[in-house]
C-alpha positions in Angstrom: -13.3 -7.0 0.1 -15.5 -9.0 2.1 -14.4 -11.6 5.1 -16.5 -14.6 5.9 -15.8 -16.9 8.4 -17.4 -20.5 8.8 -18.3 -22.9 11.6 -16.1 -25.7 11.6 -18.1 -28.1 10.2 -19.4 -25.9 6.9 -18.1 -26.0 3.7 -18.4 -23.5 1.0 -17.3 -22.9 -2.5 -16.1 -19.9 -4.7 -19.7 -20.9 -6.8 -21.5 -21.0 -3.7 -20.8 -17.6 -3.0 -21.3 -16.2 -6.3 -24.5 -17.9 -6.7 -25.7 -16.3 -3.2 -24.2 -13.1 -4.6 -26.1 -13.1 -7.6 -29.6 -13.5 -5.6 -28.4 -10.9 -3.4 -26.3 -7.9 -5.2 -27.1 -6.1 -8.7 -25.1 -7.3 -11.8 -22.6 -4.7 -11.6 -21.7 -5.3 -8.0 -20.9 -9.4 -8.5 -16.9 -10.2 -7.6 -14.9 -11.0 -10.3 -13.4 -13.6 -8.7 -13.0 -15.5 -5.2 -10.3 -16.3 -3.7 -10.7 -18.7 -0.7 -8.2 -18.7 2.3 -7.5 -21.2 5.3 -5.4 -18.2 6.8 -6.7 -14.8 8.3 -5.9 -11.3 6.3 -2.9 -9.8 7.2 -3.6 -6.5 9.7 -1.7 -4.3 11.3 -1.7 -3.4 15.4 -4.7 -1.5 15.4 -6.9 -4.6 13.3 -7.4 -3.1 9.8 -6.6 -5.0 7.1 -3.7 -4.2 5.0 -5.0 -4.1 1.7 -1.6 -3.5 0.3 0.3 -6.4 1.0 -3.2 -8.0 0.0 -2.6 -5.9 -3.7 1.2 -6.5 -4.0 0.3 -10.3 -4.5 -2.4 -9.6 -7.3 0.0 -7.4 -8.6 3.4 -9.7 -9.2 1.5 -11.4 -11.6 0.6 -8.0 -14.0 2.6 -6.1 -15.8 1.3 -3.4 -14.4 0.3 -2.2 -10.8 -2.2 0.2 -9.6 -2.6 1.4 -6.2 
């Protein structure tokens, strides 16, 4: 999981970032998918990232979960 964050006045796209991906990382390394977000990742007191409330809402959707 990667975070980018843009000046103000850039503009990006979930094909943008693929495309630089696919000049940049091998075939078997290219994200599935992007999600883009106006909001910051949720992170707990000491700044991590909690990847599991990030997972549990991938997960809803699937019949099943893994962790």
């Amino acid at each position: 999981m990667a975070c980018v964050v843009l000046k103000p006045d850039a503009t990006l796209t979930s094909d943008d970032l693929i495309a630089f991906c696919r000049r940049s990382l091998a075939t078997y390394k290219l994200p599935r998918r992007v999600e883009l977000s106006e909001t910051d990742l949720p992170k707990n007191t000491a700044g991590k990232v909690l990847k599991k409330s990030l997972r549990e809402r991938f997960w809803t959707q699937q019949q099943r979960a893994v962790s």
